[in-house]
PDB file with one MODEL, atoms N, CA, C and O in Angstrom:
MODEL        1
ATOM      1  N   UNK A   1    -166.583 -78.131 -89.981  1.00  0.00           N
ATOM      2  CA  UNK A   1    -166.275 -78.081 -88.570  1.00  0.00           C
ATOM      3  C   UNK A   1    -165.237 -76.985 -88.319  1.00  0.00           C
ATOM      4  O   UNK A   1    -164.023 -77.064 -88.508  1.00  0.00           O
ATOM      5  N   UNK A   2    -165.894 -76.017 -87.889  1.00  0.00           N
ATOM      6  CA  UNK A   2    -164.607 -74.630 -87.725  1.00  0.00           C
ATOM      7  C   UNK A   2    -163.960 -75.650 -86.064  1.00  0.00           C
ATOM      8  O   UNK A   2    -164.473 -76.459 -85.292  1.00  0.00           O
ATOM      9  N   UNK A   3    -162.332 -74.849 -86.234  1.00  0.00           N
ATOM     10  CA  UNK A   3    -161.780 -75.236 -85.290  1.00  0.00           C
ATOM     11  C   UNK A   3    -161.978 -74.541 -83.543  1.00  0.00           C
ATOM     12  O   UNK A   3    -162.764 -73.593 -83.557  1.00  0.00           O
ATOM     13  N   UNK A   4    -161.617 -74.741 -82.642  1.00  0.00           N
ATOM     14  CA  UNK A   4    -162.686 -74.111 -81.191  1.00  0.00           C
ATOM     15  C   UNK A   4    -161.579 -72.587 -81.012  1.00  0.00           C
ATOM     16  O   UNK A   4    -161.875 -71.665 -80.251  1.00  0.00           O
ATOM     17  N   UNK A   5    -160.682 -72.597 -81.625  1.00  0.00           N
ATOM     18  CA  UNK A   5    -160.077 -71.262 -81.130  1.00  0.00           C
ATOM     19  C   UNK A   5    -160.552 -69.943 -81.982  1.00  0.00           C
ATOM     20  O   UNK A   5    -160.581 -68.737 -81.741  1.00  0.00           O
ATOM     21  N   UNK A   6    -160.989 -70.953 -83.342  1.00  0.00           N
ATOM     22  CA  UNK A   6    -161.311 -69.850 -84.777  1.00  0.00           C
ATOM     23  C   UNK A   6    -162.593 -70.160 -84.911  1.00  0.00           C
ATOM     24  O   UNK A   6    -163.022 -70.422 -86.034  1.00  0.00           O
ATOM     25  N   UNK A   7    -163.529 -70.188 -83.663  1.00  0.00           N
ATOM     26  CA  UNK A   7    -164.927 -70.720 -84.366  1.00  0.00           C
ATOM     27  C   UNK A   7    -165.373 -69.680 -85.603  1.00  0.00           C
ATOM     28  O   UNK A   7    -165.908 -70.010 -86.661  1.00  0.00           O
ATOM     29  N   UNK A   8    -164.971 -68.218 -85.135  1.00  0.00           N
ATOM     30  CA  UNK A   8    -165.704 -67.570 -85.857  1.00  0.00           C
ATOM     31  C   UNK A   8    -164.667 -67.092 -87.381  1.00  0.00           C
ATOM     32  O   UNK A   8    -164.864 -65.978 -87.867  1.00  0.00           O
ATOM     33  N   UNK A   9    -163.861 -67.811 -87.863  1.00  0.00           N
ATOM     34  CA  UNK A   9    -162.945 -67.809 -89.253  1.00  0.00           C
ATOM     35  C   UNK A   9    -163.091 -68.698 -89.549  1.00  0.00           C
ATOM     36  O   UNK A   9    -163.165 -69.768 -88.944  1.00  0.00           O
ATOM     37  N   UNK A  10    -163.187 -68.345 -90.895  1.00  0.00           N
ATOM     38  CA  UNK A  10    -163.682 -69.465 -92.286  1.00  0.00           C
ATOM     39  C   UNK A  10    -161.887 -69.959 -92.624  1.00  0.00           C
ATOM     40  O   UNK A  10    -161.435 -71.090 -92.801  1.00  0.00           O
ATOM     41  N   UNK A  11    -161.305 -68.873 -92.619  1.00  0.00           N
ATOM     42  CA  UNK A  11    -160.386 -69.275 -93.550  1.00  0.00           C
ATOM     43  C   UNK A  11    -158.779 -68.771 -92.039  1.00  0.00           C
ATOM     44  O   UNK A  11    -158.776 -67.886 -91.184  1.00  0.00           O
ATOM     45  N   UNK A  12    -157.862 -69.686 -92.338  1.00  0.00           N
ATOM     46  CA  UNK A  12    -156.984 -69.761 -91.423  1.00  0.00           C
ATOM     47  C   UNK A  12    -155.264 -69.967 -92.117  1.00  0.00           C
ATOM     48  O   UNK A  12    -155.032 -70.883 -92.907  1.00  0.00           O
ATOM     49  N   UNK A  13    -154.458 -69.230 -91.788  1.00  0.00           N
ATOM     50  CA  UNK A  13    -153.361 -69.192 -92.511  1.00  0.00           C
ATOM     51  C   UNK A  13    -152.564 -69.486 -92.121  1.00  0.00           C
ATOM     52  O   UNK A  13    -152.502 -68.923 -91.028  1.00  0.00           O
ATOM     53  N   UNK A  14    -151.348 -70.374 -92.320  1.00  0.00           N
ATOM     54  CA  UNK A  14    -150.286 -70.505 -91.811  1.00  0.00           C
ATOM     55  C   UNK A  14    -149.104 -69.787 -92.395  1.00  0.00           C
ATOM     56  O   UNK A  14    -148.859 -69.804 -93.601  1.00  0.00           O
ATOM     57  N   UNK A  15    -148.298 -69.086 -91.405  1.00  0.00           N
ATOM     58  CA  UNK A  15    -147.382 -68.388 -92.329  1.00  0.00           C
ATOM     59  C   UNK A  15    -146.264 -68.994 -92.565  1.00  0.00           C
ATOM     60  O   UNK A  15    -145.618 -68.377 -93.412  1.00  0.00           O
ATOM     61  N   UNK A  16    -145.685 -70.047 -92.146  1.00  0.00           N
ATOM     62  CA  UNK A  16    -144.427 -70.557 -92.807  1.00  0.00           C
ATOM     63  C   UNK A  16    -144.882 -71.498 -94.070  1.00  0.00           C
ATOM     64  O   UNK A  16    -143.995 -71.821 -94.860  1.00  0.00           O
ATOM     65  N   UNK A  17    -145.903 -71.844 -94.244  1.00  0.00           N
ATOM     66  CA  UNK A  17    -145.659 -72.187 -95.262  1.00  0.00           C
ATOM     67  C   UNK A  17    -146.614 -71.592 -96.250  1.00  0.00           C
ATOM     68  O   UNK A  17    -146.897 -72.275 -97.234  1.00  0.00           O
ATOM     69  N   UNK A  18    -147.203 -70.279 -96.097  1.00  0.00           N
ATOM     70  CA  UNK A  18    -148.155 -69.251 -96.709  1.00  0.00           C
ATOM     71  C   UNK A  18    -149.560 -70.343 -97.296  1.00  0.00           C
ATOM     72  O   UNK A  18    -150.134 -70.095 -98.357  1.00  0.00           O
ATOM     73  N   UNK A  19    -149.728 -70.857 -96.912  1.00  0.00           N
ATOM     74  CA  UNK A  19    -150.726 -71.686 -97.108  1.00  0.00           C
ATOM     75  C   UNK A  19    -152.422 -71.808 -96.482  1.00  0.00           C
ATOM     76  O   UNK A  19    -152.660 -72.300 -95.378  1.00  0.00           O
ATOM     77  N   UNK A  20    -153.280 -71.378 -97.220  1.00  0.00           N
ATOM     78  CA  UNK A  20    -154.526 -70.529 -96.258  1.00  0.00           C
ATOM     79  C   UNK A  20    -155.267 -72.448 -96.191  1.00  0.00           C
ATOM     80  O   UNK A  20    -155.040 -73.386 -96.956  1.00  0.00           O
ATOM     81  N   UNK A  21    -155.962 -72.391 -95.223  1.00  0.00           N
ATOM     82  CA  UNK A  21    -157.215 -73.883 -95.341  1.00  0.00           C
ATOM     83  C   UNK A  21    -158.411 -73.208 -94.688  1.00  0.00           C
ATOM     84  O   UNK A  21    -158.415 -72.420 -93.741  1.00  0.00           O
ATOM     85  N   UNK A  22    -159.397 -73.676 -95.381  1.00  0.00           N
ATOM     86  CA  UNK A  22    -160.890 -73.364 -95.492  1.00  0.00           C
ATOM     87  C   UNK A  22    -161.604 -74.558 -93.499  1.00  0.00           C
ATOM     88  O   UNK A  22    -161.937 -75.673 -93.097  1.00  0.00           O
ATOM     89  N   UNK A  23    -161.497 -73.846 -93.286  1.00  0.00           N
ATOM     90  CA  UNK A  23    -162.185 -74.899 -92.113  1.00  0.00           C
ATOM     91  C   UNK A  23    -163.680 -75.611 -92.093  1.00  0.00           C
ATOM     92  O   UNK A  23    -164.318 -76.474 -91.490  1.00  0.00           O
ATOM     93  N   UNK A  24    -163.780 -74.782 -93.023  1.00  0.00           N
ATOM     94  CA  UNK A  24    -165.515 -75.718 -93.144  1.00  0.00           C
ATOM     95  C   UNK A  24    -165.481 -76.467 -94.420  1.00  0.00           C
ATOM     96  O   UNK A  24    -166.456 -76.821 -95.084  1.00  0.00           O
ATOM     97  N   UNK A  25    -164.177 -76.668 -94.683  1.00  0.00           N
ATOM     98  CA  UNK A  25    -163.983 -78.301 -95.882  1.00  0.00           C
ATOM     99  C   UNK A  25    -163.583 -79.238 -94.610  1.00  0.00           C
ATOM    100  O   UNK A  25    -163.193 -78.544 -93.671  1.00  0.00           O
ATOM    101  N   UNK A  26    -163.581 -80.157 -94.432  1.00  0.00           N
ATOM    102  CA  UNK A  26    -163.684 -81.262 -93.341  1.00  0.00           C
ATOM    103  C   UNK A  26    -162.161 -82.158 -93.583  1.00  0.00           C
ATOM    104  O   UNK A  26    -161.408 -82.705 -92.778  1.00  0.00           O
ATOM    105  N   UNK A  27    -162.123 -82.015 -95.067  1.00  0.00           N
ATOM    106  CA  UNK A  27    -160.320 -82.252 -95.059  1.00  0.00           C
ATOM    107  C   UNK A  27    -159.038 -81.629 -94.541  1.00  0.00           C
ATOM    108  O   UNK A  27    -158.117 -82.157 -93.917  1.00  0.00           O
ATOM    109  N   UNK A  28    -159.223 -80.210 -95.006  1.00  0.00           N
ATOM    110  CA  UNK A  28    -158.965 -79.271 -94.983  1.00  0.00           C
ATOM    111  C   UNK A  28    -158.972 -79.405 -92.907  1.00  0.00           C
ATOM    112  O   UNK A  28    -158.216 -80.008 -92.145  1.00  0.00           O
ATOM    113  N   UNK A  29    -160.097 -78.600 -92.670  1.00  0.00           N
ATOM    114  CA  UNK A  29    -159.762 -78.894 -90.892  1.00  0.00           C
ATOM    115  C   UNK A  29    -158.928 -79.927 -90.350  1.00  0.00           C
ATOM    116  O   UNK A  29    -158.154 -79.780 -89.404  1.00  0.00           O
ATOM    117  N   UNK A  30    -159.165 -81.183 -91.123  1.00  0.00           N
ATOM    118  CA  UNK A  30    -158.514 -82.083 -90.077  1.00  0.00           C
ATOM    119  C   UNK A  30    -156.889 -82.357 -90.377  1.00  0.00           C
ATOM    120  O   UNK A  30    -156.324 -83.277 -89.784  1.00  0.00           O
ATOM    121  N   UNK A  31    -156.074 -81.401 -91.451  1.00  0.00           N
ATOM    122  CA  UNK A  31    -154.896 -81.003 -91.647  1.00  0.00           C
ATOM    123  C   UNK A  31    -154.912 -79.960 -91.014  1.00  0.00           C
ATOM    124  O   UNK A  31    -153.783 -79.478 -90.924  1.00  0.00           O
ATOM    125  N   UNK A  32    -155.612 -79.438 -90.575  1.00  0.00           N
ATOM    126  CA  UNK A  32    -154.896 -78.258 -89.553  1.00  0.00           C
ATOM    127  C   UNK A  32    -154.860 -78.216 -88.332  1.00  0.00           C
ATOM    128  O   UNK A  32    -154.204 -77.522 -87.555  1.00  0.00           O
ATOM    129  N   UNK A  33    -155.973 -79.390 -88.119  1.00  0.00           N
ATOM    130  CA  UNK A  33    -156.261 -79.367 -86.193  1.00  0.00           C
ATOM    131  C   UNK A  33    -154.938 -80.016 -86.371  1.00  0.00           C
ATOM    132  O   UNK A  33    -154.155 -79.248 -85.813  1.00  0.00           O
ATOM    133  N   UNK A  34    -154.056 -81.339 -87.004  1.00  0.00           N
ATOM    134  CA  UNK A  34    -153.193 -82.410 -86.771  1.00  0.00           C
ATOM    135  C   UNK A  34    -151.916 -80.719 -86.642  1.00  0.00           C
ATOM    136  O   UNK A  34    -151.121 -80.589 -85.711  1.00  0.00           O
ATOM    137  N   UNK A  35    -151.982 -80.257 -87.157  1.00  0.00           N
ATOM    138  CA  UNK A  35    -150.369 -79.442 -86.755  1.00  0.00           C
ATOM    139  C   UNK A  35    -150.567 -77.536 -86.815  1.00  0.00           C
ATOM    140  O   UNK A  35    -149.995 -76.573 -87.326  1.00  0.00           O
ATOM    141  N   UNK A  36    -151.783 -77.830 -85.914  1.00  0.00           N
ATOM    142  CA  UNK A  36    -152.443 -76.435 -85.230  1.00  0.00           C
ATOM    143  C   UNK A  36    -151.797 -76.451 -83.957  1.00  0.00           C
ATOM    144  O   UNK A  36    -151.611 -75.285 -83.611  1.00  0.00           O
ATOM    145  N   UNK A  37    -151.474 -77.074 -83.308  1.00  0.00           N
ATOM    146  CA  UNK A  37    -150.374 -76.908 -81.855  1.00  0.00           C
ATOM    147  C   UNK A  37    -149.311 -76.293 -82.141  1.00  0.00           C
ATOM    148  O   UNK A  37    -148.924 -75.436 -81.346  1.00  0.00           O
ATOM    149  N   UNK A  38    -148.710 -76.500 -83.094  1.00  0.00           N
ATOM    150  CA  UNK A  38    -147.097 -76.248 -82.951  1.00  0.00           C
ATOM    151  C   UNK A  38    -146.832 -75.493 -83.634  1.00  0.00           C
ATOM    152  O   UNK A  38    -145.666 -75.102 -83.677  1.00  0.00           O
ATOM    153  N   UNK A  39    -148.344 -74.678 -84.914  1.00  0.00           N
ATOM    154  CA  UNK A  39    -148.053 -73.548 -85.399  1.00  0.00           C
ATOM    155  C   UNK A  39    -148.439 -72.622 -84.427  1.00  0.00           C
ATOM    156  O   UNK A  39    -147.808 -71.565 -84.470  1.00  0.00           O
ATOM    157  N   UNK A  40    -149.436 -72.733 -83.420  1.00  0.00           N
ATOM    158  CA  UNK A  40    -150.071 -71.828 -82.394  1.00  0.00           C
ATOM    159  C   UNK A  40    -148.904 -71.366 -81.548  1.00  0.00           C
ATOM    160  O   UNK A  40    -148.795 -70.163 -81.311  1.00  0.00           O
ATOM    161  N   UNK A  41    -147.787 -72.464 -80.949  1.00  0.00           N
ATOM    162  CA  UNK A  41    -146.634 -72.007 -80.381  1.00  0.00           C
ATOM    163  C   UNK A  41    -145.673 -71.231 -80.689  1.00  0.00           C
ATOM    164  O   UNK A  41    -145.185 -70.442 -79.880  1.00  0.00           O
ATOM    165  N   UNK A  42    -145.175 -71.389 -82.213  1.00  0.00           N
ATOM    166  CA  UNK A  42    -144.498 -70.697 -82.960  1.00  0.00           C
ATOM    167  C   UNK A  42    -145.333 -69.166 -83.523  1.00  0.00           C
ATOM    168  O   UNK A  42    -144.724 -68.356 -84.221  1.00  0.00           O
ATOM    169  N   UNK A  43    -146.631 -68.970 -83.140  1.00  0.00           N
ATOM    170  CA  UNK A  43    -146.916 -68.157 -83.323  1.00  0.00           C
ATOM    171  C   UNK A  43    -146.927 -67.514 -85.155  1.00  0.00           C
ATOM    172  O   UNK A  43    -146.668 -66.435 -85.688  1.00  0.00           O
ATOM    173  N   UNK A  44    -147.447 -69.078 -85.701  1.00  0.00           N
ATOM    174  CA  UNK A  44    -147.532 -68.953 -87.144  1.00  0.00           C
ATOM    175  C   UNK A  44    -148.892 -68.678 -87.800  1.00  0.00           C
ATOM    176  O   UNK A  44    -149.002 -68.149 -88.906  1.00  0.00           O
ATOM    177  N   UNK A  45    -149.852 -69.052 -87.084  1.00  0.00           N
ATOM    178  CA  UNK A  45    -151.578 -68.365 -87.756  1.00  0.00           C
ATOM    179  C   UNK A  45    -151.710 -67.313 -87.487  1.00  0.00           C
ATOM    180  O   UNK A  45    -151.276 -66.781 -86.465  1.00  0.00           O
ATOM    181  N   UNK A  46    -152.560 -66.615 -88.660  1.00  0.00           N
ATOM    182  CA  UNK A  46    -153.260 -65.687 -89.272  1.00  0.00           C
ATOM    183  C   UNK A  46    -154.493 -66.051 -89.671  1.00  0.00           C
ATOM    184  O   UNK A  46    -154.796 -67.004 -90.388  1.00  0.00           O
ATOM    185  N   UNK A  47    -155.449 -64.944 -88.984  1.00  0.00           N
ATOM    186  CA  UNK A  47    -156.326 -64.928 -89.960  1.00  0.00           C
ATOM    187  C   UNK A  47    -156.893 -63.943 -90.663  1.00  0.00           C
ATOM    188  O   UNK A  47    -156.050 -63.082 -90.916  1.00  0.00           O
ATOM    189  N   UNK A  48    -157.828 -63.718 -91.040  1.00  0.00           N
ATOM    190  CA  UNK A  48    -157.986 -62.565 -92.279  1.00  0.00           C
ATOM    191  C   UNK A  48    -159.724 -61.878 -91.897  1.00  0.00           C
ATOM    192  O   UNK A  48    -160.729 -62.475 -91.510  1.00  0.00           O
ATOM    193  N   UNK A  49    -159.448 -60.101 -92.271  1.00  0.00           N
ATOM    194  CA  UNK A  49    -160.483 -59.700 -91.928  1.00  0.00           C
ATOM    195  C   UNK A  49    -160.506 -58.629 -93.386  1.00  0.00           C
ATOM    196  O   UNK A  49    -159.433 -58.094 -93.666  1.00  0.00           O
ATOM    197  N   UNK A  50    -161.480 -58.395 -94.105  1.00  0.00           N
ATOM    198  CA  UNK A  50    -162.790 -59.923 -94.168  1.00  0.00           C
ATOM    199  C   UNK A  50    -162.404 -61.351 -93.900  1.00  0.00           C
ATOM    200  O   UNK A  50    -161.189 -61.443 -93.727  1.00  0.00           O
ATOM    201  N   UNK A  51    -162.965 -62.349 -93.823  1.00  0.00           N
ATOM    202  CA  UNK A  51    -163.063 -63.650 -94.007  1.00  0.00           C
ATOM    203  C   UNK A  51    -163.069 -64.070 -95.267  1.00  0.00           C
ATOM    204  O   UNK A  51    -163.863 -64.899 -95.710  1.00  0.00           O
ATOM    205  N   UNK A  52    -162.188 -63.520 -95.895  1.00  0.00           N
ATOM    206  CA  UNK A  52    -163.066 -64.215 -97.378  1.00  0.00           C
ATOM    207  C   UNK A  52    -161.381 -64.843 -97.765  1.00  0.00           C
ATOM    208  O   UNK A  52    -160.338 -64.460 -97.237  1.00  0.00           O
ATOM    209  N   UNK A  53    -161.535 -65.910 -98.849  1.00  0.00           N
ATOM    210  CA  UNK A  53    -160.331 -66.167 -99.795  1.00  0.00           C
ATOM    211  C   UNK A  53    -159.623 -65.569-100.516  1.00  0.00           C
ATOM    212  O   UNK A  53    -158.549 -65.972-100.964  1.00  0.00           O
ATOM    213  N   UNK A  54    -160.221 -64.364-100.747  1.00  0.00           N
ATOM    214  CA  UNK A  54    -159.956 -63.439-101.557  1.00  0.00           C
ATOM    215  C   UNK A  54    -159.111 -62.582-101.269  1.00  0.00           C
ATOM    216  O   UNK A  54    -158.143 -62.240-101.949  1.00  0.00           O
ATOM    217  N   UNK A  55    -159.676 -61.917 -99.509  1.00  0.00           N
ATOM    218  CA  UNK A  55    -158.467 -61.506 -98.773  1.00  0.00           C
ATOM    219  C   UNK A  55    -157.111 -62.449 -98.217  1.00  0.00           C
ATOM    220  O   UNK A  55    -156.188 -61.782 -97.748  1.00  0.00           O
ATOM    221  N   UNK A  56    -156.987 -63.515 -98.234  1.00  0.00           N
ATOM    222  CA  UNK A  56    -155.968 -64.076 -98.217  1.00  0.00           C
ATOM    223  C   UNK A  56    -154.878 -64.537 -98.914  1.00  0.00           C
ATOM    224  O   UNK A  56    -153.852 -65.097 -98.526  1.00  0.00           O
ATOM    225  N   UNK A  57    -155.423 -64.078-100.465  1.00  0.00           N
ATOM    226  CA  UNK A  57    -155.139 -64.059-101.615  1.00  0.00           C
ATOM    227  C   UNK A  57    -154.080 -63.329-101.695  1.00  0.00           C
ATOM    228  O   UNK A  57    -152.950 -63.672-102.042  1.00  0.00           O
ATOM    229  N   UNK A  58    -154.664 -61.764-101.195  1.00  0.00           N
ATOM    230  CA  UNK A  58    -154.518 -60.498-101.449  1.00  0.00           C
ATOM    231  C   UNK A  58    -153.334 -60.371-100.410  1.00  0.00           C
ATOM    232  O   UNK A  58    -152.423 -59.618-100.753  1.00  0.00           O
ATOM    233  N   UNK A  59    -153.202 -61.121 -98.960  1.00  0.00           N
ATOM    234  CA  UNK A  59    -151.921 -61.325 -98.257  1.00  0.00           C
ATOM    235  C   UNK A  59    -150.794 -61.984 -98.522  1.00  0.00           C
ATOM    236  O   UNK A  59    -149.829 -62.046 -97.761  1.00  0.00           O
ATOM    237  N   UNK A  60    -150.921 -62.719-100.087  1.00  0.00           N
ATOM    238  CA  UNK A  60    -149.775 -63.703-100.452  1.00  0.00           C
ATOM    239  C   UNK A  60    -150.211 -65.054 -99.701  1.00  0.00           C
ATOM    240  O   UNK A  60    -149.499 -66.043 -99.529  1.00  0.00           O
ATOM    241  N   UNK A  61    -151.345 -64.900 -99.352  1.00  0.00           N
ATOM    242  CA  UNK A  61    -151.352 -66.569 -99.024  1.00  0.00           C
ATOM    243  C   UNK A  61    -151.958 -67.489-100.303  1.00  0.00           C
ATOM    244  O   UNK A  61    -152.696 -66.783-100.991  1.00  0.00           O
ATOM    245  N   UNK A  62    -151.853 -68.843-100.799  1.00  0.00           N
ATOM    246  CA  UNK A  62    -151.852 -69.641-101.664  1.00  0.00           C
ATOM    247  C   UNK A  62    -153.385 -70.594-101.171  1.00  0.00           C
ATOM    248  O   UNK A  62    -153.340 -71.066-100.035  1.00  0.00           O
ATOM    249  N   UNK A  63    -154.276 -70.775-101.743  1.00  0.00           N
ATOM    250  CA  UNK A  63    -155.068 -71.969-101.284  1.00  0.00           C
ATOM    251  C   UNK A  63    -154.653 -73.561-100.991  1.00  0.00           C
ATOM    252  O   UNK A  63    -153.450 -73.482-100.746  1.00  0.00           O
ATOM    253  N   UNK A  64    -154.964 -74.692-100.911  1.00  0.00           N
ATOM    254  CA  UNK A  64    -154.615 -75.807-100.567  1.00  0.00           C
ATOM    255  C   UNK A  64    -155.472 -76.286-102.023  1.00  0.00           C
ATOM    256  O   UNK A  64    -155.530 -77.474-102.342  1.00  0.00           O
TER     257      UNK A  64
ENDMDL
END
């Protein structure tokens, strides 16, 4: 289930705590929709172009 602001990103980053989540793992989404508000305010997501894990890797972000 991609989230409605990132339909079109696989992969979504938060930068305070450098931590990337896969949105089409269903765990994974539903830890990020729960505290996707208050990183959106703070202006803490990233996402990555390509889409891949690999590039997020490559930004210092960590998988879950």
């Amino acid at each position: 289930m991609r989230l409605r602001r990132f339909e079109h990103h696989r992969f979504i980053g938060l930068r305070d705590s450098m931590a990337v989540y896969d949105t089409d793992d269903a765990d994974q989404a539903a830890s990020l929709s729960a505290i996707l508000p208050d990183a959106l305010e703070r202006l803490a997501v990233t996402t990555f172009g390509p889409d891949t894990l690999a590039e997020a890797r490559n930004r210092g972000f960590h998988a879950l």
